[in-house]
C-alpha positions in Angstrom: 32.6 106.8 74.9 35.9 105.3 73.5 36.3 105.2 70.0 39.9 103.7 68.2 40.4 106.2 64.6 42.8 103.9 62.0 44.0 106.4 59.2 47.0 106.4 57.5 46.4 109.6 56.2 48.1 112.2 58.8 46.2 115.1 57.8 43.0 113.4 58.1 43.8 111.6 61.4 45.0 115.1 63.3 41.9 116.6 62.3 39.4 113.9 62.6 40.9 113.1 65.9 40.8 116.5 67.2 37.2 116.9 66.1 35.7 114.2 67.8 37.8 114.8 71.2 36.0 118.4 70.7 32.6 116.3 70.6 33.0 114.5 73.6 34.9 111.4 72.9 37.6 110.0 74.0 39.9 108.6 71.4 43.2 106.9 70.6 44.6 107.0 66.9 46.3 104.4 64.9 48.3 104.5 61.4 48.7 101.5 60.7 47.3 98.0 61.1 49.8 96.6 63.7 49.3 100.0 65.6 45.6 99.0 65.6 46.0 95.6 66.8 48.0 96.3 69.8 45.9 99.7 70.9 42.9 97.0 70.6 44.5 94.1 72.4 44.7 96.4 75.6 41.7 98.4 75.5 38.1 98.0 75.2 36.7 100.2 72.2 32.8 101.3 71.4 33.7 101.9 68.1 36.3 102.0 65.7 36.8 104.2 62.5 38.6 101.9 59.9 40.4 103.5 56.6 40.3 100.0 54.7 43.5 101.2 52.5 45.9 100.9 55.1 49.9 100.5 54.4 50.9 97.1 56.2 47.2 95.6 56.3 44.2 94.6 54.8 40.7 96.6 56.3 38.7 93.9 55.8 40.6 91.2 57.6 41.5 93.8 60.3 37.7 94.4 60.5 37.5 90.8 60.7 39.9 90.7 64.0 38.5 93.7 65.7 35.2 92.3 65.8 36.2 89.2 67.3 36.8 90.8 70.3 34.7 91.5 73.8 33.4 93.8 74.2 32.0 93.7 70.2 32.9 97.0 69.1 31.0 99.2 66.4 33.1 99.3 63.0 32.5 102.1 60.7 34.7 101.9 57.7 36.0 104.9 56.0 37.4 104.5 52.2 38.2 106.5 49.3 36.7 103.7 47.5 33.7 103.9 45.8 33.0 100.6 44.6 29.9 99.1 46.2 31.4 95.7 45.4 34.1 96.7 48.6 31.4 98.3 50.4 29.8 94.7 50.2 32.6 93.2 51.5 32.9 95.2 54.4 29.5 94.9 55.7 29.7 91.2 55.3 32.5 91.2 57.1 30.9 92.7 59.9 30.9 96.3 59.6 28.3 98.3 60.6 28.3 100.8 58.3 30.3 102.4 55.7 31.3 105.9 55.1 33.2 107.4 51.6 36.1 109.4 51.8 36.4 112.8 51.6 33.9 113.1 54.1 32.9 115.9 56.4 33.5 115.5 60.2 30.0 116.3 61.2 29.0 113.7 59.0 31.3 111.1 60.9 30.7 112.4 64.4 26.9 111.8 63.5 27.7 108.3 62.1 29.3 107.6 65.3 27.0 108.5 67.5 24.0 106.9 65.5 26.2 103.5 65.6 26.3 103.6 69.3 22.5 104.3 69.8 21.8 101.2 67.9 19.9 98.2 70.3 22.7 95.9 71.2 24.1 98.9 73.0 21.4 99.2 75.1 20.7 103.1 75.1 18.0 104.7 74.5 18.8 108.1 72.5 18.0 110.2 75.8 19.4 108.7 78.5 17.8 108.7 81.4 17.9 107.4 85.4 14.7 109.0 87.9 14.6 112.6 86.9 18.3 112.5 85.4 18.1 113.1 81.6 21.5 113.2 79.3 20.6 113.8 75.6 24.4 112.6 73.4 22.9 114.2 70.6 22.8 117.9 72.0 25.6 117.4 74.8 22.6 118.5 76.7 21.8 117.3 80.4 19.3 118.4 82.8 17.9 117.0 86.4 13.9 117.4 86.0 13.8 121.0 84.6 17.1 122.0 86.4 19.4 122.4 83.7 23.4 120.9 83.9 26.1 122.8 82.9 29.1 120.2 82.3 32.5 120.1 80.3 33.1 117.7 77.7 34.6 115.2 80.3 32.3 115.7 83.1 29.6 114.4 80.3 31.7 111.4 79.1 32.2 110.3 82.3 28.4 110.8 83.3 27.5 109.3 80.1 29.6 106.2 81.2 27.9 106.0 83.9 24.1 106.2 82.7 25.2 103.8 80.0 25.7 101.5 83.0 22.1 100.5 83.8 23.3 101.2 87.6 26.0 98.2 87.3 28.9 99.2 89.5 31.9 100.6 87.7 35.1 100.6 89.1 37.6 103.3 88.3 39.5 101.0 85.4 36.5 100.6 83.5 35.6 104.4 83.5 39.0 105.4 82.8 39.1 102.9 79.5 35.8 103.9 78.4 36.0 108.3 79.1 39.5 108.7 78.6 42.2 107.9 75.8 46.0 106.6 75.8 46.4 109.3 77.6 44.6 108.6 81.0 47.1 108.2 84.0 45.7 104.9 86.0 47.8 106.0 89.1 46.1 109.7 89.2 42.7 110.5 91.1 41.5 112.1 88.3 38.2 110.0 87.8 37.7 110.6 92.0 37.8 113.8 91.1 35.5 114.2 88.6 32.9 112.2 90.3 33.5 114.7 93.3 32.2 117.3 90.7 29.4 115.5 88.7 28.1 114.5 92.5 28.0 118.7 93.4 26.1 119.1 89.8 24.1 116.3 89.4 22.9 115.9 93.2 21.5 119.2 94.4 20.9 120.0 98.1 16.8 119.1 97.8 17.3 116.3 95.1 17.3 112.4 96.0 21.0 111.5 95.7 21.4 109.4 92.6 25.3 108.9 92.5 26.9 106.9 94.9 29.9 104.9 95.8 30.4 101.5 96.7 33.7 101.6 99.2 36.5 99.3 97.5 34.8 98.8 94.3 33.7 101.8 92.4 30.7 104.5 91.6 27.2 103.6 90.3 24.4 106.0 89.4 20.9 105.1 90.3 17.9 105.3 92.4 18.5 104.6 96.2 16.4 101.8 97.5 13.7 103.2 100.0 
């Protein structure tokens, strides 16, 4: 999943960012408010990490502006500020939930994680399609009592793809959502990670669950019979 981290501070930001990449996400990093306005107006986030003391803008109404958008991301805003007057504010705002500064990482990858099990994202805490279970939680993935062995981007890019309801994604939409900035449109890198969820996920005796749907994209689900 995609998450947008806004921290002026860049201690925190380097390590926070590092920590959840490490955890499975895929994320882009913003100093400043007009850094986070343009990273949002050209990608879709799940959630976004929000410092509200920023240098050039005000959290809230940034909050404000982020959540205006489509898709509605998750906002979890990060402060050194104690006050529960400005925590408040910030949930009335539209934040979903508030976290003090200093905080630990663990803390915020579980904040983060909880945010986007939450029922407007439709997701369950176990994913699951047929005999296919991913668990977000424990990274853990299994095909009945097989069990899955897969790097942190084969995972995002399966958990993409279960997240789906067995909607067909094209190759833009996985790339936004299971990659960051970084992600090279032009490359055949998401072809070639399917190619390798596809040997993992669909074993030589197993119903095939992940398919493709020439000139528009992949989907995972049951085959019709």
């Amino acid at each position: 999943m995609r998450v947008l981290l806004v921290e002026d501070d860049e201690t925190l930001r380097h390590s926070a960012t590092a920590y959840l990449r490490a955890s499975g996400f895929a994320v882009d990093a913003a100093a400043t408010g007009k850094m986070a306005r343009t990273l949002a107006a050209v990608s879709p986030y799940d959630a976004v990490i929000l410092d509200v003391r920023l240098p050039d803008d005000d959290g809230f109404a940034l909050c404000t502006a982020l959540r205006a958008g489509r898709p509605v991301p998750r906002v979890l805003m990060a402060t050194a500020r104690d006050d529960v007057r400005d925590r408040i504010a910030g949930l009335d705002l539209g934040a979903d939930d508030y976290l003090v500064k200093p905080y630990e990482l663990g803390e915020l990858v579980a904040r983060v994680r909880a945010l986007l099990r939450r029922p407007d994202h439709a997701a369950p805490t176990v994913l699951q399609v047929a005999d296919l279970l991913l668990d977000p939680a424990t990274r853990t993935a299994r095909r009945g009592a097989r069990p899955i062995a897969l790097t942190t981007k084969e995972f995002a890019v399966l958990e993409v793809l279960m997240r789906a309801g067995g909607r067909v994604l094209t190759r833009e939409y996985i790339g936004e959502h299971a990659w960051d900035d970084n992600y090279d449109a032009m490359s055949n890198v998401i072809d070639v990670y399917i190619a390798r969820l596809r040997r993992k996920v669909d074993g030589a005796d197993e119903v095939p669950l992940l398919a493709t749907v020439r000139g528009s994209g992949y989907r995972l689900m049951v085959p019709r019979s």
